[in-house]
N, C-alpha and C positions, 0 to 999 in steps of 0.2 A: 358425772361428766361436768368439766367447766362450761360457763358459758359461753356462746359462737364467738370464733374470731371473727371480727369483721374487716373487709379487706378493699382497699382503694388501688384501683388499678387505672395508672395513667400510660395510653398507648394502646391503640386495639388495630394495630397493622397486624400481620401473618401470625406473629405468635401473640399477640395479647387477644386476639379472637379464640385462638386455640385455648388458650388458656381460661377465658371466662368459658367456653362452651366444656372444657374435660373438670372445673368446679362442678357446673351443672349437672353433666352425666354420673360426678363420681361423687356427688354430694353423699351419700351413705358411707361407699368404700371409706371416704379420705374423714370421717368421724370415725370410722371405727378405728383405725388406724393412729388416728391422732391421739383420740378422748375427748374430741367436741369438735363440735359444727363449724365450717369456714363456709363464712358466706361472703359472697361480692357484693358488696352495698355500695362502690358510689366510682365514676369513671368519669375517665377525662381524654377527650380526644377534639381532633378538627371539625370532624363530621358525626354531628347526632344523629342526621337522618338515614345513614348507609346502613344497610343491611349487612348485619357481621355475623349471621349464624346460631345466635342467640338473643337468649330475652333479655332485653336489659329495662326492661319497665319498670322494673323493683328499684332498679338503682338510683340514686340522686347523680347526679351530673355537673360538670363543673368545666368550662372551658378554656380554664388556666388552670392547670398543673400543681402549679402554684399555691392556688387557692385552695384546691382539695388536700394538698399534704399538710396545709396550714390551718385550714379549717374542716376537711370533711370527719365524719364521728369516725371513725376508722381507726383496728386497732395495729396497720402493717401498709405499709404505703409499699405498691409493687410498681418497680419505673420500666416499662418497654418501650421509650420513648425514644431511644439512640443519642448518640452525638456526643460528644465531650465537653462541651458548652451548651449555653439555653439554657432549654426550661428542664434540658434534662438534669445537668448539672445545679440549678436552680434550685429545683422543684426535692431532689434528694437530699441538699443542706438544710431546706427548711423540714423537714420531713425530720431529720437526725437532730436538730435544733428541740425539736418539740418533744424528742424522745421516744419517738416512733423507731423501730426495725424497718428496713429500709432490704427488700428482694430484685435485684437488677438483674438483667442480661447484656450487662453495658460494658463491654471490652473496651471500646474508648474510652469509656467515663474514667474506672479502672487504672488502665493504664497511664492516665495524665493524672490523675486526682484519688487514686487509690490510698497513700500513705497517708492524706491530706485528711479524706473521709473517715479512714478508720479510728485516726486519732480524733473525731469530734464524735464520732459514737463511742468510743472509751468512752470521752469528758461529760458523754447525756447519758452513760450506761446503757447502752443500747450499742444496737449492730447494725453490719450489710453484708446480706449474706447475695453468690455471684455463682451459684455451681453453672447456669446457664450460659456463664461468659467466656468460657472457653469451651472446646470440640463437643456442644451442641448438647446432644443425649447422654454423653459419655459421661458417667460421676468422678470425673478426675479431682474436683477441689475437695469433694468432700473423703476420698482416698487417698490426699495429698495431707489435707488438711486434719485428718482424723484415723484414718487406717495406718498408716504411718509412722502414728507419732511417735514411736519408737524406736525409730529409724535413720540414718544417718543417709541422703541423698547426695550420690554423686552428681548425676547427671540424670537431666530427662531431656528427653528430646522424641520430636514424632511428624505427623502430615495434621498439619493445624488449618489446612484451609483445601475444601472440599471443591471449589473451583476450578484451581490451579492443579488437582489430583486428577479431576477430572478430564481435563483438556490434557494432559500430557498419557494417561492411559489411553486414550483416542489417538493422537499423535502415533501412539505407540503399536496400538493393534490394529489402526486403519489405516497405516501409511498417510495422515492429513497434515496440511500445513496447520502451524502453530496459529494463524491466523483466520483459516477455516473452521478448527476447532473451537475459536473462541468465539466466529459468526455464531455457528451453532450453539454453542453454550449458553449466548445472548439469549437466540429464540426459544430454547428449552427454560427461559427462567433462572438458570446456577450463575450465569454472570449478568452484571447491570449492564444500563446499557456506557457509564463511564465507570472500564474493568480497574483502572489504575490500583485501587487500595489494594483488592485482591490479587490480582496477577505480579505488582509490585512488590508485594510479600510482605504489605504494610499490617494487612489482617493477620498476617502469621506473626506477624515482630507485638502486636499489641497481645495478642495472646501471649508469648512465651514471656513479656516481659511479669506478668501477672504469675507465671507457672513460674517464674526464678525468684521470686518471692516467698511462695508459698515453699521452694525446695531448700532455697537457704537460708530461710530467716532474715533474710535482707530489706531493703526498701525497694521498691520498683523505681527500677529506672530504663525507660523505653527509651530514652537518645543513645544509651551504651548498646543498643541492638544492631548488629551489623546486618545491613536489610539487600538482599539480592533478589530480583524477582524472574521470571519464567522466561522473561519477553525477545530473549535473546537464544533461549534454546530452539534448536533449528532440528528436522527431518534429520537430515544427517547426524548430531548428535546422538538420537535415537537410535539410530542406524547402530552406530557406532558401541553403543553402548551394549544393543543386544548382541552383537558380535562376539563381545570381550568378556560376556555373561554377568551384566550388571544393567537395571533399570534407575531412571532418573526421576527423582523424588523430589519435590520441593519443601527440605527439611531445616523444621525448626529443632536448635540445640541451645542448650543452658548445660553448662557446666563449670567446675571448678579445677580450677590450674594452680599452678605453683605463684603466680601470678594475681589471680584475682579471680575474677569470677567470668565465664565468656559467653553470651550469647551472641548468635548470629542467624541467621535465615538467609537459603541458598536454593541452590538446584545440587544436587546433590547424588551420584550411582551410588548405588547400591547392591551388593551382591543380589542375583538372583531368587537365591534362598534365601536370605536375610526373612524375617517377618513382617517387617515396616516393605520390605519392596512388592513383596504380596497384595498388598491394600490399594485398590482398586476403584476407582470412578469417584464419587462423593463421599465417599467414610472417609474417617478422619482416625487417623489413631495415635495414641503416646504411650511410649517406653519409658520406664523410669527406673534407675539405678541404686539399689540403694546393700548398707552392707550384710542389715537381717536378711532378707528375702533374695537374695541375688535381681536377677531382672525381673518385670514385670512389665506386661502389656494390656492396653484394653483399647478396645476398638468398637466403632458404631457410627450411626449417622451423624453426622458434626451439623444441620442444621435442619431446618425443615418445620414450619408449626408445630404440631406434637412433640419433636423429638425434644424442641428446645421447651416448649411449654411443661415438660415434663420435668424438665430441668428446675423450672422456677417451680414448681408444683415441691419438689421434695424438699426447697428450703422452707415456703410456706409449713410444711406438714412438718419438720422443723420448730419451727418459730412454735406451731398450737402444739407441741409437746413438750416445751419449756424451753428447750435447747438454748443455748444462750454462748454460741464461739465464739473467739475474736477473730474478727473477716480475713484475718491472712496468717493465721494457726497459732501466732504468738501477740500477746500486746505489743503495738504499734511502737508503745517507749520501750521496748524490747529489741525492737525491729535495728539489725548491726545494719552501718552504712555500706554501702553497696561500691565494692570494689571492684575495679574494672581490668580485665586482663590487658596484658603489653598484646598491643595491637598487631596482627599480623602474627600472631605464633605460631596459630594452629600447625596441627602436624600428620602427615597424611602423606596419601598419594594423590595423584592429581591426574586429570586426564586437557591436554591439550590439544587443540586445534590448530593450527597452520596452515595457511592457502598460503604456500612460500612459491614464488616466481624460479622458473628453471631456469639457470643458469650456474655455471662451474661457481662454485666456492660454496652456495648457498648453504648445502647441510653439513658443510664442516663448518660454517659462521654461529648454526643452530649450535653443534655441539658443545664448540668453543663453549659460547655463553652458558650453555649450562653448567659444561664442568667448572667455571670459573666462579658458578654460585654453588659447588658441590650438590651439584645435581646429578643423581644415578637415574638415569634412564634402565627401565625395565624393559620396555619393546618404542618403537619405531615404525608405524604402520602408513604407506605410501595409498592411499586407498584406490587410487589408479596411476597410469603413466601421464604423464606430460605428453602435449604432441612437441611439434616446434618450439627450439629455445626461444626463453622467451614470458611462453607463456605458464600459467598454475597450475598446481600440484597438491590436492588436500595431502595434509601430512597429519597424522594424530602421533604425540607419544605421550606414553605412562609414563611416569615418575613411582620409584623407588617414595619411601616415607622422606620428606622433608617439610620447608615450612611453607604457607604463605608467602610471606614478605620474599625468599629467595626464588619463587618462582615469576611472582611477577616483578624483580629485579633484571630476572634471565629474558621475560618475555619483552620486558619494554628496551634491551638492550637489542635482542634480534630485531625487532620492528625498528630502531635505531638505525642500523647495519641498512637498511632499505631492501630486505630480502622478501618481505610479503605483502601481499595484496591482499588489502581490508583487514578486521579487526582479529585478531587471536582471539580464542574461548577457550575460558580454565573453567573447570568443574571440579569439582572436590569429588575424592572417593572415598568413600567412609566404611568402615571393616565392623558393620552390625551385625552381631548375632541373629 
């Protein structure tokens, strides 16, 4: 057996407690399994004196981040510390400087400074390994990154953020407003108390930009992310959706077009059958297309102390096995620039909203406009009568496959015309297996 790894761990919030406390428990399992001892020797946080669930006596301690990837004896600097900047971003360069392996859970970090980091581990030989930085427990990076690699990926796409799954499964099965469910969500702990990144779809867009890396050999690029979030989908939607036998999903998608490469994050129906529509409350799951295997799914808790400390636990056990990857499947100078698809292509059906004003002309103004963006309507659903001219009419129609760009051409002409009251809602309909 080699000698103990020893291991510096800055950040001991929900998962870096989990994580120094499942070292201690499984101090034997994770030697046998490796071929040597990983021990925690030296931590870094705000508060020394808080009670985190474990012993941390043994450890040296360090109150800058900084200082322990820079100076503690340590042979694997583990960062739980968040943020895309600071000490987190800081404390990881000095760490990959010195030619330390470098274990994150840092989707921001990643996502802004991913290409950046991996080429300065190339140039110290050394790595960062991330499997905790996206859907939590799931082993998507190292399936992506290693199961795969014989594999040619079309697309992957999935429910990246356990939040937003959340609250709209509630929406869905309790009849609750979008805004009720998210009170609750607050005081159950699944959302902070400022929801914005998460319900914004900003946590889904950092993770998939990370997952369209790892699928096409590209560079991460998180501004080409087209980002939609939750905040607009209403009761009725729902409504609407279970109706027409489709549930709404807030799905992330990376794929490759004739065009370039497309990511986006959405709200998204889904056939009721589909397997991603199935996925329910805080799991999180992704689909990934590829031309060996056909599809492929996994699914599991996307966050939680353990789910994610186990995450970092298996690049740790990793690292004291020799393993030695490059953090995003291929050398960084390897890495093709990242082309970005003609905006607006997508192609699809689409489910629309209308509160259009009764009055003679109005739904032949609707159809006009679409036929004039070759738009085939599939159905037309009045979801009640008008009373007195005058007054609104929810109107929902499906669209036939066409694109984007043409339907919000057609919507912002009708709203034009002065036929509806308040804002239109397009949803995308997505034809998953």
């Amino acid at each position: 057996m080699n000698g103990p790894m020893k291991l510096g761990l800055a950040g001991l919030g929900t998962v870096g407690a989990s994580l120094a406390r499942l070292i201690h428990e499984k101090h034997n399992a994770l030697a046998a399994r490796s071929g040597r001892a990983i021990n925690l020797v030296a931590l870094s946080a705000r508060d020394r004196t808080r009670d985190r669930g474990f012993d941390a006596s043994g450890c040296e301690w360090f109150t800058d981040p900084v200082k322990l990837a820079t100076e503690g004896n340590i042979d694997v600097f583990v960062e739980l510390i968040g943020g895309a900047e600071g000490a987190a971003l800081e404390s990881v360069k000095a760490a990959l400087n010195r030619g330390l392996p470098v274990v994150t859970a840092n989707k921001a970090l990643l996502a802004y400074h991913g290409v950046a980091l991996a080429k300065l581990a190339q140039r110290k030989n050394t790595t960062i390994l991330f499997e905790a930085a996206v859907a939590g427990g799931i082993p998507i990076i190292k399936t992506m990154r290693e199961a795969l690699a014989g594999n040619t990926v079309d697309r992957v796409y999935g429910i990246l953020n356990g939040t937003c799954n959340y609250i709209l499964t509630r929406m869905e099965r309790e009849g609750m407003s979008f805004s009720d469910c998210l009170s609750d969500a607050q005081r159950l702990g699944y959302a902070e108390a400022d929801p914005t990144f998460d319900i914004g779809g900003f946590d889904a867009a950092h993770k998939l930009a990370i997952l369209t890396s790892l699928a096409f050999g590209c560079e991460i690029d998180l501004e080409s992310v087209f980002v939609e979030g939750i905040e607009k989908v209403e009761s009725a939607d729902i409504e609407a959706a279970a109706e027409l036998g489709y549930r709404i999903k807030l799905l992330a998608v990376a794929q490759r077009t004739d065009t370039g490469i497309e990511q986006r994050v959405h709200p998204a129906m889904l056939p009721e059958h589909a397997a991603l529509a199935k996925v329910d409350g805080v799991t999180n799951a992704v689909a990934i297309d590829t031309d060996l295997l056909g599809s492929i799914l996994l699914a599991g808790p996307g966050a939680g102390g353990n789910a994610t400390a186990s995450a970092v636990l298996s690049d740790i056990v990793d690292l004291a096995t020799g393993a030695h990857l490059p953090a995003l499947g291929v050398q960084p100078s390897n890495l093709s620039p990242y082309k970005r698809a003609r905006m607006r292509a997508h192609e699809g059906g689409y489910y629309i909203r209308l509160s259009v004003i009764d009055r003679v002309g109005a739904f032949a103004s609707i159809a006009r406009r679409m036929a004039e963006n070759s738009i085939s309507l599939q159905s037309i659903v009045q979801r009640r009568r008008a009373g007195e001219a005058g007054q609104t009419a929810p109107v929902i129609l499906i669209t036939h496959e066409t694109t984007e760009a043409a339907v919000r051409k057609a919507i912002e002409a009708v709203s034009k015309d002065g036929h509806l009251d308040g804002e239109p809602r397009m949803i995308r309909i997505e034809s998953l297996l």
